[in-house]
C-alpha positions as semicolon CSV with decimal commas, in nm:
position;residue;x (nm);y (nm);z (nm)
1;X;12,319;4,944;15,600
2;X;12,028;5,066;15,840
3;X;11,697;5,186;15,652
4;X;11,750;5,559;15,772
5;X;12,077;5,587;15,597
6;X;11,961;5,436;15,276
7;X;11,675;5,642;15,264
8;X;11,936;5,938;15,335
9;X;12,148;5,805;15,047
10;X;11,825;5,772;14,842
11;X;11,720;6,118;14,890
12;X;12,069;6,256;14,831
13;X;12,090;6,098;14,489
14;X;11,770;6,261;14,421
15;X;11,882;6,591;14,519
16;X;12,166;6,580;14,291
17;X;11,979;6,495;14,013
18;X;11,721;6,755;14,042
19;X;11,995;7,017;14,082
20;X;12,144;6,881;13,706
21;X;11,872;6,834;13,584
22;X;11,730;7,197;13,682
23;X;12,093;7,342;13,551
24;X;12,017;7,156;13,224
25;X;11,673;7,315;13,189
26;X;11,750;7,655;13,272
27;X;12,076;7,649;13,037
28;X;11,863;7,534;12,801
29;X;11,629;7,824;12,833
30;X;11,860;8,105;12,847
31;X;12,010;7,962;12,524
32;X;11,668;8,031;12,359
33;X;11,616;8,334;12,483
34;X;11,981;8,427;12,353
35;X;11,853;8,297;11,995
36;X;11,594;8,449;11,948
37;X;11,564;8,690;11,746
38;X;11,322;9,004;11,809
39;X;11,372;9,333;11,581
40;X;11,175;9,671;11,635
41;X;11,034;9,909;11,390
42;X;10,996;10,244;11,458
43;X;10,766;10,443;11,181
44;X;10,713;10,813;11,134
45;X;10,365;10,695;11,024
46;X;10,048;10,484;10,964
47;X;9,853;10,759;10,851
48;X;9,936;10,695;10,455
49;X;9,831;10,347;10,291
50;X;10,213;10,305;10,199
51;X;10,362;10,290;10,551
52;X;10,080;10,038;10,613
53;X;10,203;9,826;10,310
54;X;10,603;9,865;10,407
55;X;10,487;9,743;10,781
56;X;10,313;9,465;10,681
57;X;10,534;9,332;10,376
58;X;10,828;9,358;10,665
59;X;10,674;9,128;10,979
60;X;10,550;8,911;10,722
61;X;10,885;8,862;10,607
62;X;11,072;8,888;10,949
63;X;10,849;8,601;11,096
64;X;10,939;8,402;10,822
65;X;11,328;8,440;10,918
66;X;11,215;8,336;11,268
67;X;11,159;8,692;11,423
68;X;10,959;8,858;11,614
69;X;10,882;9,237;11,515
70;X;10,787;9,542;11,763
71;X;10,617;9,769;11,552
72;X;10,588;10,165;11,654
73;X;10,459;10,459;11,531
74;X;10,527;10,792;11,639
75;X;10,248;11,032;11,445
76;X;10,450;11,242;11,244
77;X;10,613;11,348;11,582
78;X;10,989;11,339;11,689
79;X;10,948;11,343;12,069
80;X;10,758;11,025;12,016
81;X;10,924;10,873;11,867
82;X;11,263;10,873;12,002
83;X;11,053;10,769;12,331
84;X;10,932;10,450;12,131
85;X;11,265;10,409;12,044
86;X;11,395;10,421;12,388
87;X;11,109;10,144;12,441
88;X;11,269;9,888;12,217
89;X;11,589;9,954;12,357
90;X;11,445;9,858;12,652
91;X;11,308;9,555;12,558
92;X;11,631;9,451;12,444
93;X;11,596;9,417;12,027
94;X;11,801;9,255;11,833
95;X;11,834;9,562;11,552
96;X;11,614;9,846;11,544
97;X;11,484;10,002;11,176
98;X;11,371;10,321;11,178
99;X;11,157;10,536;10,898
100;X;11,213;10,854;11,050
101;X;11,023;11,172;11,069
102;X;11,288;11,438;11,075
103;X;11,603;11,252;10,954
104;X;11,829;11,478;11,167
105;X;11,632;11,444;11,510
106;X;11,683;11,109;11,504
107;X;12,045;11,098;11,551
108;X;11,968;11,126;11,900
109;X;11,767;10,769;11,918
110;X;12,065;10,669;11,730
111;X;12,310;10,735;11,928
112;X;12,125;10,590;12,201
113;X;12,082;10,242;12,024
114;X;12,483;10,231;11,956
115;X;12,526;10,314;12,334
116;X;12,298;9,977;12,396
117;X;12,522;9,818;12,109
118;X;12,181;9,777;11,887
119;X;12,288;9,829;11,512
120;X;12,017;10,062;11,357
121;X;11,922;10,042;10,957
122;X;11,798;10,368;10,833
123;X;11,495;10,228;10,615
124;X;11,390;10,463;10,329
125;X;11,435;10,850;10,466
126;X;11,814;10,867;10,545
127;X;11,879;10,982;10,937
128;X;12,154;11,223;10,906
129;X;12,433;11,303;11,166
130;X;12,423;10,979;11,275
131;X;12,651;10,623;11,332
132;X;12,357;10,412;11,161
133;X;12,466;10,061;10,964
134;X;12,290;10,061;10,676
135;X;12,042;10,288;10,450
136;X;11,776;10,112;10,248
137;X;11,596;10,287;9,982
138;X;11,543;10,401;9,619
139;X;11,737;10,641;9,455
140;X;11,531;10,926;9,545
141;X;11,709;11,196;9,320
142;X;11,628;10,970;9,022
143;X;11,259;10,970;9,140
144;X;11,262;11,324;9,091
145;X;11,407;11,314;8,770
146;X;11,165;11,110;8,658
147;X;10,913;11,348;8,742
148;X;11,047;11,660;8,630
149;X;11,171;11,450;8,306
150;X;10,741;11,360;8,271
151;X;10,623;11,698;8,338
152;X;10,830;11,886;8,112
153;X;10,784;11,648;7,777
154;X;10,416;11,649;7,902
155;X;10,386;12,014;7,855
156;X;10,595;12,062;7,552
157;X;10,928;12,212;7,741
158;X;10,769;12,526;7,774
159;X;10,524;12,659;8,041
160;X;10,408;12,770;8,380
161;X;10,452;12,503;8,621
162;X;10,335;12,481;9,036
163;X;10,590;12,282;9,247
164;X;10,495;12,140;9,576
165;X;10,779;11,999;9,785
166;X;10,716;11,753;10,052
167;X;10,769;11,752;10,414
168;X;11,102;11,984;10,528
169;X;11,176;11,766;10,779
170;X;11,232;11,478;10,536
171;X;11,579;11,441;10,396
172;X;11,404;11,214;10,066
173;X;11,215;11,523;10,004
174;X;11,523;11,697;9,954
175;X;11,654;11,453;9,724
176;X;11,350;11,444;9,538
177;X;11,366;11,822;9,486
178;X;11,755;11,818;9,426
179;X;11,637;11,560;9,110
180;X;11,380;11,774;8,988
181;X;11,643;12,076;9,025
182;X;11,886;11,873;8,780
183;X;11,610;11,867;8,480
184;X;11,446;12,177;8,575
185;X;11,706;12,453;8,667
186;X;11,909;12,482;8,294
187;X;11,537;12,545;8,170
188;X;11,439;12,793;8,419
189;X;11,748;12,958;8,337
190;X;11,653;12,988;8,004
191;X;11,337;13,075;8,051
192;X;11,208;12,795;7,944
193;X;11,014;12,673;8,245
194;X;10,868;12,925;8,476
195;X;10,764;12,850;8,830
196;X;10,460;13,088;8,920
197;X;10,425;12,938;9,296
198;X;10,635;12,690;9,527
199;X;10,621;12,569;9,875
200;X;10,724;12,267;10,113
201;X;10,410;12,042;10,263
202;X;10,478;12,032;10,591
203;X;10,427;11,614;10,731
204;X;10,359;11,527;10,330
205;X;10,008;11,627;10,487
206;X;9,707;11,614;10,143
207;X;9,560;11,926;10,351
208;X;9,873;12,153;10,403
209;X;9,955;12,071;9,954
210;X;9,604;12,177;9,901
211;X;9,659;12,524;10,082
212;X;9,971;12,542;9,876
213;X;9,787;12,496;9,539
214;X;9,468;12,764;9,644
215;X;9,745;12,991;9,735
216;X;9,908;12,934;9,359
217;X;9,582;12,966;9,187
218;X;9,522;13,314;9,380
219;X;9,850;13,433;9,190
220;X;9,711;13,217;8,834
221;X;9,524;13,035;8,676
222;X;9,771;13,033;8,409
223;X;10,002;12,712;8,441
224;X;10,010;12,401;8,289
225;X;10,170;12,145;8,488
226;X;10,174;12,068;8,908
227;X;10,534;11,924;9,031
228;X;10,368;11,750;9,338
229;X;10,676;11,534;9,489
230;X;10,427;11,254;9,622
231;X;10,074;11,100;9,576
232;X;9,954;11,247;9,914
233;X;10,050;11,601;9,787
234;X;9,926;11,541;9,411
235;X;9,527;11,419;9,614
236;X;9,578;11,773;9,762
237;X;9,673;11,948;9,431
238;X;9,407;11,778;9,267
239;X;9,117;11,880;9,521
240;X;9,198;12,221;9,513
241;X;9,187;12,192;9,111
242;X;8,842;12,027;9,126
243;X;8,702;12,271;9,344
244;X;8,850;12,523;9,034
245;X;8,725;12,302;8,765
246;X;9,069;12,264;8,643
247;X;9,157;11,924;8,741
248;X;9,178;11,687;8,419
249;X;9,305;12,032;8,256
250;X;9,680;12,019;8,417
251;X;9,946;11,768;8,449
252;X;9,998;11,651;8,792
253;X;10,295;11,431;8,880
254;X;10,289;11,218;9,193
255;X;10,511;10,932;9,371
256;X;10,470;10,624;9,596
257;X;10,174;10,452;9,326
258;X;9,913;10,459;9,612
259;X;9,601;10,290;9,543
260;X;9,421;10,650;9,495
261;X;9,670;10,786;9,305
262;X;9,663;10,486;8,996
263;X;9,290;10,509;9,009
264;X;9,319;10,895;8,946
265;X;9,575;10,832;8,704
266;X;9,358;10,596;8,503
267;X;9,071;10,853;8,574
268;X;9,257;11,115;8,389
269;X;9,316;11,362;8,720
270;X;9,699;11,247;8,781
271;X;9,905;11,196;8,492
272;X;10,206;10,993;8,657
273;X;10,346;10,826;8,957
274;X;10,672;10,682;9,051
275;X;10,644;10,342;9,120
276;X;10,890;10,225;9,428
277;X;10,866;9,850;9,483
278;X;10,823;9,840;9,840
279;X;10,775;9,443;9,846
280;X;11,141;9,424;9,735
281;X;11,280;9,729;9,964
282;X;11,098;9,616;10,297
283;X;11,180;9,201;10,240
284;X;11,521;9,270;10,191
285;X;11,498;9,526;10,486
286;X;11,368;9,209;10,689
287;X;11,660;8,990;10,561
288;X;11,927;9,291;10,646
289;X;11,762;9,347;11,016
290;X;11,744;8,982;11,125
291;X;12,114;8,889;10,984
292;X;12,244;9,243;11,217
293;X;12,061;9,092;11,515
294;X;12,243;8,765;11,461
295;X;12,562;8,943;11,410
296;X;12,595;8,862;11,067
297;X;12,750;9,053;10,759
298;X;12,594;9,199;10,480
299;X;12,725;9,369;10,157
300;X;12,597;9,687;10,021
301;X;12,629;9,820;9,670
302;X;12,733;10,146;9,760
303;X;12,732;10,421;10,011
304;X;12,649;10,789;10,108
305;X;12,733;11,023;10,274
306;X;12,500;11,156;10,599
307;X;12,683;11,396;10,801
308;X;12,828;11,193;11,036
309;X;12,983;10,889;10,808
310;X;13,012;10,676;10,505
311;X;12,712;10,474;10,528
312;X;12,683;10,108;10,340
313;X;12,371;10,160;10,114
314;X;12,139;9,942;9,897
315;X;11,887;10,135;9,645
316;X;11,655;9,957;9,454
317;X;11,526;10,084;9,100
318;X;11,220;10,255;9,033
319;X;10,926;10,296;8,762
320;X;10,740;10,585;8,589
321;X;10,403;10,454;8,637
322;X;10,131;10,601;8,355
323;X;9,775;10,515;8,202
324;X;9,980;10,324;7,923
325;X;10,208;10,082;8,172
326;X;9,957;10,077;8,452
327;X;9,878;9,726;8,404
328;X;10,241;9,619;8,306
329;X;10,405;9,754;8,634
330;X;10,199;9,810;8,981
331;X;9,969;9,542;8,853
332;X;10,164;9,302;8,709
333;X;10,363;9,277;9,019
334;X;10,055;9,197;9,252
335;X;10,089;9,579;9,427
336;X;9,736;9,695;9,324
337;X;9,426;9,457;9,184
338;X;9,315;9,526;8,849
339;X;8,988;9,517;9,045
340;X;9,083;9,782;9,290
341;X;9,212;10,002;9,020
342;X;8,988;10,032;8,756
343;X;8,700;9,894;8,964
344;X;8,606;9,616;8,722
């Protein structure tokens, strides 16, 4: 065999093994990009020091599973946020979980994920009207038992009470309200309890609850108790009760065990707050998203109803939080430092 046709041969041989070896590679790389497992969050919010705690609890724990985690927030605004979630559609997510502003205007970005055949989990606030997989939350119409339950023993079962709602567009607020209805309502039938002012905070905003309480203490001054359905709204409340030198002088009932809201409560300004452990509620949110990207099941422990379907839920428990238990609960459990709440 001449030397020009073995180096022919030669350089075949090496051809063929490039090509196999390139096939190998590139195989190889699609398969990881196939595995791997990236999951987007879409929040209503940053603006509160709970959404802040709920984002961070859930990359922390994603990463850990192996994901990667697109984090967006919208502002408190619905056209934004359906365009971020038309972002992580585009970017081709695994699972998208969504805290939604206005639980009904998000069926839209719903529907649009299920068209992309991206399962959705409805984290916290329920999206209503909508084909989403799972809801993750607490029972909310026990939270607002437990406040109306606190605010009425607190003021004897008779009185004058102020009830701020939270944000309209939030379905939980509803719930909340619906649970402070069940305790409430018999009394206010009989009298009992009488509700001198009431009004929804629009966004949960501290500003717009504050407006709500100066517009109750133009009617009176005469009322012993403020049914504030979150910590946000209760800081509002309780400025607009300072600036009347009443605060201290009226139960005030709260939600969510914000950093602000335990150190008031320890201060004597808040009485309560309804302590939702989000470290449970946003790991196992992790766990749920990254076993839906992966196309894995997942059993729920019950279901309800939105509008649109049956949909598999999980709630997690939650805790009156008080002066007496302060250290027993939120601390005990790492949420807040001693140090951060009674500044020791």
């Amino acid at each position: 065999m001449n030397l020009k046709i073995l180096l022919s041969l030669l350089v075949l041989v090496m051809l063929v093994v490039n090509i196999k070896f390139f096939s190998v590679t590139t195989g190889e790389s699609k398969l990881k990009k196939k595995d791997a497992v990236v999951i987007g969050l879409s929040l209503d919010t940053l603006k509160e020091a709970r959404w802040q705690k709920d984002r961070d609890i859930f990359v922390e724990n994603a990463e850990k599973l192996g994901a990667k985690v697109l984090v967006q927030s919208a502002n408190s605004d619905d056209t934004t946020q359906i365009k971020d979630i038309k972002s992580l559609i585009t970017n081709g997510v695994g699972c998208i979980v969504i805290v939604p502003h206005d639980g009904a205007a998000m069926a839209e970005a719903v529907r649009l994920a299920k068209k992309a055949g991206i399962p959705v989990i409805s984290y916290d606030r329920l999206i209503t009207g909508a084909d989403i997989d799972y809801y993750l939350s607490f029972d909310n119409i026990k939270v607002g038992e437990e406040q109306a339950k606190y605010l009425v023993k607190a003021i004897g079962g008779k009185g004058k009470i102020v009830r701020i709602y939270g944000a309209p567009t939030d379905n939980n607020a509803k719930m909340f309200k619906q649970g402070q209805d069940n305790i409430l309502q018999p009394l206010i039938d009989k009298g009992d309890i009488k509700v001198v002012h009431e009004d929804w905070a629009t966004d949960w905003n501290p500003s717009n609850a504050k407006k709500i309480m100066n517009a109750a203490l133009t009617k009176s001054k005469d009322f012993a108790g403020v049914l504030a359905s979150n910590d946000g709204t209760a800081g509002g409340a309780i400025q607009a009760l300072k600036e009347a030198g009443l605060d201290g002088k009226v139960i005030v009932t709260g939600q969510d065990a914000d950093e602000v809201a335990c150190q008031r409560i320890v201060n004597g300004t808040q009485a309560m707050t309804v302590y939702k452990p989000i470290t449970k509620l946003a790991r196992k949110a992790a766990i749920l998203a990254v076993k839906l990207a992966k196309g894995k099941p997942f059993s729920s422990t019950g279901s309800i109803d939105n509008g649109f379907k049956k949909v598999p839920t999980i709630y997690l428990p939650v805790i009156t939080v008080t002066k007496e238990n302060m250290d027993k609960t939120v601390i005990k459990d790492g949420f807040h430092s001693k140090e951060a709440i009674y500044g020791k």
